[in-house]
N, C-alpha and C positions, 0 to 999 in steps of 0.2 A: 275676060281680063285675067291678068298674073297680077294679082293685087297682096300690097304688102297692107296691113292693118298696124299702126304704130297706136299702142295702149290696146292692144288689141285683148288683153285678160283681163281687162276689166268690163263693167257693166255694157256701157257705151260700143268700144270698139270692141269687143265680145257677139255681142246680140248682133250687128252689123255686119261684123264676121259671119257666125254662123247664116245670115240675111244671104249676103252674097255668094256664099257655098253652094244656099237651097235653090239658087237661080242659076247654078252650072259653071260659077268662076273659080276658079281657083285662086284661095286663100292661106296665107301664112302670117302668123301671130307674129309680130314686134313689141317687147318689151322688156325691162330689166328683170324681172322674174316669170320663169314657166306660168303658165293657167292652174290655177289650183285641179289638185288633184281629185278626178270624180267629178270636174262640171264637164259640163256638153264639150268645153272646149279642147279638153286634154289631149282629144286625137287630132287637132288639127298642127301641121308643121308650126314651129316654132323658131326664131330669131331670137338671140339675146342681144341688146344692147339700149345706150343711153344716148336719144336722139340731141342731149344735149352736149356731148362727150365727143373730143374729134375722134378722128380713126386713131386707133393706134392706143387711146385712152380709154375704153370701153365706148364708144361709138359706133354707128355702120359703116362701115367701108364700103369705095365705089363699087369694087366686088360685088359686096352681097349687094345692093342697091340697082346693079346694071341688070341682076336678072328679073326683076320684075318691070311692068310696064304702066303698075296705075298704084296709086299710094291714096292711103285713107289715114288722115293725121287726126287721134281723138285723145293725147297723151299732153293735153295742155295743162301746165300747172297752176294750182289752185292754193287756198290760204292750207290744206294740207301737205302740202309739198313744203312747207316749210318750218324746216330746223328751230325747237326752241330756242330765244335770246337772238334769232341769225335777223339779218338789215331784212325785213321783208321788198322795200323796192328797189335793193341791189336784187335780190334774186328775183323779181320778176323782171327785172330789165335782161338777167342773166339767161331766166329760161324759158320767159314769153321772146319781149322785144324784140334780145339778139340770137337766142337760139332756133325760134320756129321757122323764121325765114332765111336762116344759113343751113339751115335741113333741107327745107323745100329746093332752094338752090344746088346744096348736093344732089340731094335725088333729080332733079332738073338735069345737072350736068353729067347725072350716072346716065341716063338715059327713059328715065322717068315718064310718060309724055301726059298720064290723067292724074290729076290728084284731086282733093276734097278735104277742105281741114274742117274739123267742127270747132263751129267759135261760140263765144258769148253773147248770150240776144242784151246785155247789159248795154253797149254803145248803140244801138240803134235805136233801141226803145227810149233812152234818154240820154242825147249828146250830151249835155252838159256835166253827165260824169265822169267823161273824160277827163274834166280838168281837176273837179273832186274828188278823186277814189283812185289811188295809184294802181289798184289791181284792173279795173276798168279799164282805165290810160294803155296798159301791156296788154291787154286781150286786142284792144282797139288797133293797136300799133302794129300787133306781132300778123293780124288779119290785113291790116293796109298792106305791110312787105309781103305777104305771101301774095296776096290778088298782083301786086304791081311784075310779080313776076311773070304773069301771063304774056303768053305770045300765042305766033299760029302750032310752035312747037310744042307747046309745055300749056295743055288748057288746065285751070286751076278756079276753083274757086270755094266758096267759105257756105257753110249751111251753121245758121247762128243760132243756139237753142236755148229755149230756159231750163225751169228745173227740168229734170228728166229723173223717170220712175219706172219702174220695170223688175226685171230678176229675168235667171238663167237656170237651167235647168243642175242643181248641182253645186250652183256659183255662190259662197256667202255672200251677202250684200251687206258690209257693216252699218249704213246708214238704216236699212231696212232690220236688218238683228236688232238695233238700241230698240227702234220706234218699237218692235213688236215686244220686248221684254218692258218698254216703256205702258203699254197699252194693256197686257197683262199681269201688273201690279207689280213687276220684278226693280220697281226703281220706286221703294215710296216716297225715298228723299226728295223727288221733284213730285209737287203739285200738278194736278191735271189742270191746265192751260197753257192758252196758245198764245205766241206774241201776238201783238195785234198788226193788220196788215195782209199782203196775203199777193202772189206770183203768179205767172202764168207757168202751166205745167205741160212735158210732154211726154207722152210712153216711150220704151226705148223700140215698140214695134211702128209710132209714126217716125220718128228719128230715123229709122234703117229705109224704111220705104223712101224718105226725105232724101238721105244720102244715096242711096241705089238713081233718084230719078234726078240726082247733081251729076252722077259721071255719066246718065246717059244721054239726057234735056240740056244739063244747066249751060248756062253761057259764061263762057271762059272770062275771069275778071270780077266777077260780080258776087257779091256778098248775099247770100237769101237768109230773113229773118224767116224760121218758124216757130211754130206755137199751137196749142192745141184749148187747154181748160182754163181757164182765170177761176182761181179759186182763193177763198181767203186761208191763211193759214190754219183758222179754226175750223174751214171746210175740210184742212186737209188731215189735221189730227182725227179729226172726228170719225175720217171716215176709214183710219188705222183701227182706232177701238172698233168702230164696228164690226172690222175685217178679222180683229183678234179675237171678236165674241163678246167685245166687252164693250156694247156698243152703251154709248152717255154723251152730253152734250158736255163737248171741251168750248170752255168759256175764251172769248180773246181779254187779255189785258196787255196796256201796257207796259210790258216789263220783259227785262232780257229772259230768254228761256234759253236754258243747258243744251237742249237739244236742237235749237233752233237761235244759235247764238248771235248777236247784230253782227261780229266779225264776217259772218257770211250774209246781210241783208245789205247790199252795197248801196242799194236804193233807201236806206233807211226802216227801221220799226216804225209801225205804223202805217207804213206805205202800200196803197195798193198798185203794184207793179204790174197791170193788167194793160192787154192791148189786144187787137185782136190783126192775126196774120192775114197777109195780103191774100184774097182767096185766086185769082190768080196766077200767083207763082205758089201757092197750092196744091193747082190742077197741074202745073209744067213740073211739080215735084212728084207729085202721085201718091201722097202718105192722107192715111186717114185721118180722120179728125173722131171727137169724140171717145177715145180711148182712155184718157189721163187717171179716169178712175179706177177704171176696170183693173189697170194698170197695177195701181196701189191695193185693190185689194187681194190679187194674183200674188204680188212681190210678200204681203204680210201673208197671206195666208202659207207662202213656202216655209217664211221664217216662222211661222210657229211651229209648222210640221218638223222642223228640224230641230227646236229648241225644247220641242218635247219630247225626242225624240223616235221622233219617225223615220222616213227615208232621208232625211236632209234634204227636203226640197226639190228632189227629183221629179214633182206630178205637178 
């Protein structure tokens, strides 16, 4: 495949990227800024543009879009993508709802014919926050219009994920920098504890495998939940300090944490967000299970290499 990767410099479509590369496809990077310079990803071709933005506005053009033949969509916006003081469910009706699926439809009508978006495992694991949680509602909506655009020409479908952990060779991970300056005593202003509650997690090396066995298995139209580790969120600090050296038992309370703030717990504090993936589509997906930790203590131990400075996470 001539696969376009959209969010392809970051974590998710990054790691996917270079996934896709090591199995012989040919890969080029979409997004509004280069791949940081020095990660794994810098030699690969690069696209600039704003899958939310027509053509002619910083957008793709059918152009650029007719020469490739398979698209990997991982550039969904989240409560970071959003402007201080701005309408937060204007712009996810802006940049989920109405923009994911008038991309897929361009690329569709460029000549597009395999795609794969990565969605949110939030509407599957619990319907009913579709109606509670506007960000939920636009992940939920913006994956309906993409699926409903399936046909025998255009096979498309959604690989839905929870947390996802990992790092890249080279790559900062800022979620992964806080935790390990957090874990290393460089933030005493926060207390060590965890909110209470606690997510299903997945490495970004079962993710890549998940998405690799969507454009080559999956059935056109259909949404796959994965998921790998159910862990509490005090499982999941705890096993940062470990990973940093500075291994202690992070307590759970209930209370907002700085670094694990409720704006991002859609399911609620307190909640354990756990489920466990269909084994099944699984096996038609081909990603391993059991990594989530490994995962996290790989991604910390890069960031400390870097923040003490070592190679910046290059091993």
């Amino acid at each position: 495949m001539n696969v376009l990767v959209l969010g392809g410099t970051g974590l998710i479509g990054g790691h996917a990227a270079l996934h896709l590369q090591s199995l012989g496809h040919r890969v080029t990077l979409g997004a509004r800024k280069p791949a940081q310079a020095g990660s794994a990803l810098a030699d690969l071709p690069f696209l600039a543009g704003d899958y939310i933005e027509d053509e002619g506005r910083g957008g793709f053009s059918a152009a650029q879009l007719s020469s490739f033949d398979a698209l990997l969509f991982a550039a969904g916006n989240d409560i970071r993508h959003v402007a201080r003081d701005a309408d937060a469910d204007a712009h996810w009706q802006r940049a989920n709802v109405d923009g994911v699926p008038r991309f897929f439809r361009r690329a569709r009508d460029a000549g597009i014919r395999r795609a794969v978006l990565v969605g949110s495992f939030y509407p599957q694991v619990d319907p009913s926050l579709i109606d509670r949680a506007p960000y939920v509602r636009s992940r939920h909506l913006s994956d309906v219009g993409v699926r409903e655009l399936a046909d025998p020409d255009f096979h498309v479908c959604s690989v839905n994920a929870p947390f996802v952990v990992g790092s890249l060779p080279g790559l900062q991970v800022p979620m992964f920098d806080i935790y390990t300056r957090y874990a290393l005593g460089q933030m005493p202003q926060i207390p060590v504890y965890a909110p209470a509650g606690g997510v299903n997690f997945i490495s970004t090396r079962s993710l890549s495998e998940a998405i690799t066995g969507a454009f080559e298995r999956g059935h056109a139209g259909t949404a796959y939940l994965v998921g790998d580790e159910n862990l509490t969120f005090s499982d999941y600090l705890s096993t940062v300090f470990e990973a940093a050296g500075r291994p202690q038992a992070v307590p759970a309370l209930d209370q907002e944490h700085p670094l694990l703030p409720d704006a991002m717990l859609y399911a609620g504090r307190g909640t354990l967000f756990h489920y466990d993936a269909d084994e099944r589509e699984r096996a038609l997906l081909g990603y391993r299970r059991g990594d989530a930790r490994a995962a996290i203590v790989e991604a910390v131990q890069r960031a400390r290499q870097a923040i003490e400075g070592g190679d910046h996470g290059r091993h």
